[in-house]
C-alpha positions as CSV (number, residue, x, y, z in Angstrom):
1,X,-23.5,53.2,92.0
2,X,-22.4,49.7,92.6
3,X,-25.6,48.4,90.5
4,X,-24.0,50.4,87.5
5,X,-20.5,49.3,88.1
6,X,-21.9,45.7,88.4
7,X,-24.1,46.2,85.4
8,X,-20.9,47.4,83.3
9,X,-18.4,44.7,84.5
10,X,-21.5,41.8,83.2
11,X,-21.8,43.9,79.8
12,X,-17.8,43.8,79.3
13,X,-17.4,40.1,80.5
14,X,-20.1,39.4,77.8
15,X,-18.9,41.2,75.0
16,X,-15.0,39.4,75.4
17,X,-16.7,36.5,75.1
18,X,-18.9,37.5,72.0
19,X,-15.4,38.7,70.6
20,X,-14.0,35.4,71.4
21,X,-16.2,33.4,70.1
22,X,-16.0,35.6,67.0
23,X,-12.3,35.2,66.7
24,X,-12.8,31.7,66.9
25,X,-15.0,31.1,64.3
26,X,-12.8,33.6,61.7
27,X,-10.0,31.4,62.9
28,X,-11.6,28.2,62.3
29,X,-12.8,29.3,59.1
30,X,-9.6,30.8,57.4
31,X,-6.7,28.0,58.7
32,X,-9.1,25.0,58.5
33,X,-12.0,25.1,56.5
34,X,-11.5,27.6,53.8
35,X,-7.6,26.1,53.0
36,X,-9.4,22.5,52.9
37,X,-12.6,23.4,50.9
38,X,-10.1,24.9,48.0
39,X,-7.1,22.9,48.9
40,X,-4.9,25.2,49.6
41,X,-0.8,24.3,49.2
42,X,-2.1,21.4,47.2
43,X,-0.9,20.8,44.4
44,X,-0.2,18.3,41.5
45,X,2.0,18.0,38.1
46,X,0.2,18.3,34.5
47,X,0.9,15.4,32.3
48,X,2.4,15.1,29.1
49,X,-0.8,13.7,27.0
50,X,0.4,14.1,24.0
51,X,0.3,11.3,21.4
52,X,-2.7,9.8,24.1
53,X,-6.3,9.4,22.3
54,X,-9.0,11.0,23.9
55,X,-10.5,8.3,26.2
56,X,-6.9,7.6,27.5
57,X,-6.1,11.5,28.2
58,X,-9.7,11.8,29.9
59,X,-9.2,8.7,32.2
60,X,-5.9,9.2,32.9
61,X,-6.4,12.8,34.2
62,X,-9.5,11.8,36.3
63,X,-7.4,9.5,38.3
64,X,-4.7,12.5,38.8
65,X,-8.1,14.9,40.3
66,X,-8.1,16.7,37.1
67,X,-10.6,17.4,34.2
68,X,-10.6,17.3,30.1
69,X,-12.2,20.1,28.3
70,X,-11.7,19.9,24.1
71,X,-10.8,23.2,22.7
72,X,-13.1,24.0,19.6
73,X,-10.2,24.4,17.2
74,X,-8.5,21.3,16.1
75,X,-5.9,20.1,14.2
76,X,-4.7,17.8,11.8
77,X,-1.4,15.6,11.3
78,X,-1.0,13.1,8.9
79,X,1.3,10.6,11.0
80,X,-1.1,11.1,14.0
81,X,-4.4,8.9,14.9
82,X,-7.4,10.6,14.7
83,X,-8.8,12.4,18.3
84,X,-5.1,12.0,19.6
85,X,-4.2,15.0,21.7
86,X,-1.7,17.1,19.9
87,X,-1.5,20.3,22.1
88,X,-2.4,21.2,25.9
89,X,-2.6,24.1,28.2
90,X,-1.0,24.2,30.6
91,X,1.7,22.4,29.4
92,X,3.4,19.3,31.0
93,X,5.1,19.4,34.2
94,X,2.7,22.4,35.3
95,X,1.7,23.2,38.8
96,X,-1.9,23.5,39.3
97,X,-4.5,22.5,42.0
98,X,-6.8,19.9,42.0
99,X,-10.4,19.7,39.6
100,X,-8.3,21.9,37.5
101,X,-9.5,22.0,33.3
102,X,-6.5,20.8,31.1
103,X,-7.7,22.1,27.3
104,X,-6.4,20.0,24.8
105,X,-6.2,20.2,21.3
106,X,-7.4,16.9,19.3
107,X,-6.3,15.8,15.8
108,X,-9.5,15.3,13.5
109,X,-11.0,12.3,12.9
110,X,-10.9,13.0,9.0
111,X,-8.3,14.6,7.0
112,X,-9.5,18.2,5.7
113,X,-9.2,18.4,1.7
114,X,-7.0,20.7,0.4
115,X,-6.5,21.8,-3.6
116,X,-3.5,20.1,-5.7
117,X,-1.4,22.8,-6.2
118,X,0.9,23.2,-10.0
119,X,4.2,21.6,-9.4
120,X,5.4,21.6,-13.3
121,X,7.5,23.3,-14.8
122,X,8.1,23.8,-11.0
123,X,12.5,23.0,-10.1
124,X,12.0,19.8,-7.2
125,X,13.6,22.2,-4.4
126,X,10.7,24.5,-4.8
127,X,8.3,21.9,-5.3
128,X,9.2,20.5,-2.1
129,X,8.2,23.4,-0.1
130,X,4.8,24.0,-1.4
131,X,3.8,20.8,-1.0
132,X,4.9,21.0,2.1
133,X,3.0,24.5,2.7
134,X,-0.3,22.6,1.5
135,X,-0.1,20.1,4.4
136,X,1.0,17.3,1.2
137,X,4.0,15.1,1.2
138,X,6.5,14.2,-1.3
139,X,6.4,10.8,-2.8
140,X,8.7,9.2,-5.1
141,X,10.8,11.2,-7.3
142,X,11.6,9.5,-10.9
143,X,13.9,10.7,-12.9
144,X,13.3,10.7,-17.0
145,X,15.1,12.2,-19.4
146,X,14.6,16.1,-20.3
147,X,16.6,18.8,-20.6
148,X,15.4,20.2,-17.4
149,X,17.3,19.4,-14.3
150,X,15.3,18.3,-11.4
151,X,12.6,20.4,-13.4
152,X,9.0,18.7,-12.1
153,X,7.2,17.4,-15.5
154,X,4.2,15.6,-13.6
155,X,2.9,15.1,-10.7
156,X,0.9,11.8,-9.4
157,X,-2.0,10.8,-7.1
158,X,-1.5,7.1,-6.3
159,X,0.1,6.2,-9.8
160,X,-2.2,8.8,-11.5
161,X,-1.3,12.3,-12.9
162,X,-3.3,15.0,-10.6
163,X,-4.3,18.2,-12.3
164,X,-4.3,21.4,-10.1
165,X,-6.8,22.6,-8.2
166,X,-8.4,18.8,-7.6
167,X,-9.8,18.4,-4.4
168,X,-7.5,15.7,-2.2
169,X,-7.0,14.6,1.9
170,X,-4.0,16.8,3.5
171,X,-1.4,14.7,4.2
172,X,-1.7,12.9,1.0
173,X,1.4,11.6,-1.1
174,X,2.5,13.2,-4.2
175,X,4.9,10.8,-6.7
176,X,7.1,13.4,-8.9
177,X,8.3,13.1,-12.3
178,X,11.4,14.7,-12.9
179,X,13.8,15.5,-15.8
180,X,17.2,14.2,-15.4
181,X,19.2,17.1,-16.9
182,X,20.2,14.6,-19.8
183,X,17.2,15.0,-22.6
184,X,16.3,12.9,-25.4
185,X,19.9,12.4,-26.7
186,X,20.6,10.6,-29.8
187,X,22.4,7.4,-29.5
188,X,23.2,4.5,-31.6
189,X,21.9,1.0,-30.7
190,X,25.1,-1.3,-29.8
191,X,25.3,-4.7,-31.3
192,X,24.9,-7.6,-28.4
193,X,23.9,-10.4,-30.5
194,X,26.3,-13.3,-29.4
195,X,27.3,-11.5,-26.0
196,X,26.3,-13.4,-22.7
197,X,23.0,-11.9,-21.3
198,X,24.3,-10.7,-18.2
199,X,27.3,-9.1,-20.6
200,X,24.6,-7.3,-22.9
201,X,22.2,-5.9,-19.8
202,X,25.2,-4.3,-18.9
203,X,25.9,-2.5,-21.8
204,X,22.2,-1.5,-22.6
205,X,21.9,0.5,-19.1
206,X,25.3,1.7,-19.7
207,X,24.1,3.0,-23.2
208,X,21.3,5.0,-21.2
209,X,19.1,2.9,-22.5
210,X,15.8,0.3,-20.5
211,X,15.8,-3.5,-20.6
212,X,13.0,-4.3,-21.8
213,X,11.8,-7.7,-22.3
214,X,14.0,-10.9,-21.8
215,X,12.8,-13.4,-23.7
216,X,13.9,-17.7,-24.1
217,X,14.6,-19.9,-27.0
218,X,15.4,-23.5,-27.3
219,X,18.6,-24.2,-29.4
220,X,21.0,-27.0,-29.6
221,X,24.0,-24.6,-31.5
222,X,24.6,-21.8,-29.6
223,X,25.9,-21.7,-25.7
224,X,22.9,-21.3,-23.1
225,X,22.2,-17.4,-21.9
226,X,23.7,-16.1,-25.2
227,X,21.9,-13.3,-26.7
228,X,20.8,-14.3,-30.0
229,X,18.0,-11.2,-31.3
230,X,17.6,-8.1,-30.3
231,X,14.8,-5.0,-30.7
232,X,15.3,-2.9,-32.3
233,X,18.7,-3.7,-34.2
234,X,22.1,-2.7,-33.8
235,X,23.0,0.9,-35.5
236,X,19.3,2.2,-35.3
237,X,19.6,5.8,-34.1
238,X,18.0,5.8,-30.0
239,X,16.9,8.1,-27.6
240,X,17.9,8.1,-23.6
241,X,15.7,5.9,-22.0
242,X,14.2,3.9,-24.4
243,X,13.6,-0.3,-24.4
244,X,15.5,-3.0,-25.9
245,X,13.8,-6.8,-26.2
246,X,16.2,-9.4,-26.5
247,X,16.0,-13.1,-27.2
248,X,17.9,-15.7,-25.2
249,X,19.5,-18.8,-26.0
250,X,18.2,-21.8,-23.6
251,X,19.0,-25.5,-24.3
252,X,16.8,-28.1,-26.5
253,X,15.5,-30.7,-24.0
254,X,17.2,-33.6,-23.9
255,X,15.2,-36.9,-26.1
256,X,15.6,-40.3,-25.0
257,X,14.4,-42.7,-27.0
């Protein structure tokens, strides 16, 4: 009997210490080596990468514990350098652990080409907003005479008229030509023979009419800078916008003998 109780009390003793040493180790593992194998409670801030090329974001987020992954899709801005991160997930100012993946997306190295849509005929408000739709920006708007208000007559490709459908770069500028509201009205060409040439300019843009070109002759009887000729002549019958040549007045060279 006291062999068995003996036997018992050894078998007890032995399996508290099996438990102990069980407890132990599960206590060992979950508060110190599982929390420090995925760092757990640590935790860092997501950057702001954007407007950072890809090198820069990759570095930058390597020193911080974290990693760069490219998303497939990418974009494409105009004003932006090409493989600069435009979009990320998470986004900045994120908590996330350590040897986390930041996806970013990265503007393309080449601009995608896009077909010229049909501006004319096409009021500028309008205009505006499909180029704008097309990823294309406005350029210049020049006005010219036509009876049609901000009406779009033609539309340029660095200084060249751009038919639709041609294949350009997104992003690309588009110049405008636009009417004026005004037309081709009928005007009568003023007389500025003997008016100073400052004098004369004046009243040729004030007519609604271009200078055109100014050119200089020597002569000993009429004041310097006076307007002496003109293209075409006074009373011809003009239209908005179009050129008058004059000729100058400039002093003989003096002669010593």
């Amino acid at each position: 009997m006291n062999d068995l109780k003996t036997g018992l009390k050894k078998i007890g003793t032995h399996l508290l210490i099996i438990l102990g040493v069980l407890f132990a180790i599960l206590l060992i593992f979950f508060k110190i080596y599982l929390p420090g194998y995925t760092h757990h409670g640590e935790s860092v801030s997501v950057p702001d990468l954007e407007g950072f090329d890809y090198e820069e974001a990759r570095n930058y987020l390597n020193e911080r514990g974290l990693a760069l992954e490219i998303t497939p899709d990418s974009g494409f801005v105009a004003e932006a350098k090409p493989l600069e991160v435009l979009k990320q997930n998470p986004k900045p100012g994120a908590k996330v652990k350590q040897d986390r993946k930041i996806y970013v997306t990265l503007n393309a190295e080449n601009a995608p080409l896009v077909r010229m849509p049909n501006l004319v005929n096409t009021p500028l408000k309008n205009a505006q907003e499909i180029l704008q739709n097309f990823g294309l920006v406005r350029g210049d708007i020049v006005y010219v005479p036509d009876i049609g208000l901000n009406a779009v007559l033609e539309q340029k490709y660095r200084g060249r008229e751009i038919k639709e459908g041609f294949e350009i770069p997104k992003g690309s500028q588009i110049d405008l030509v636009v009417g004026d509201g005004l037309g081709n009205q009928i005007l009568e060409m003023p007389n500025i023979i003997g008016m100073d040439d400052v004098e004369a300019e004046f009243l040729i843009l004030g007519s609604g009419l271009t200078m055109g070109n100014i050119n200089y002759v020597e002569t000993d009887t009429v004041p310097k800078g006076t307007v002496v000729k003109q293209l075409p002549p006074a009373g011809l019958d003009m239209k908005t916008g179009e050129r008058v040549d004059v000729w100058v007045s400039e002093l003989s060279k003096e002669i010593n003998f």
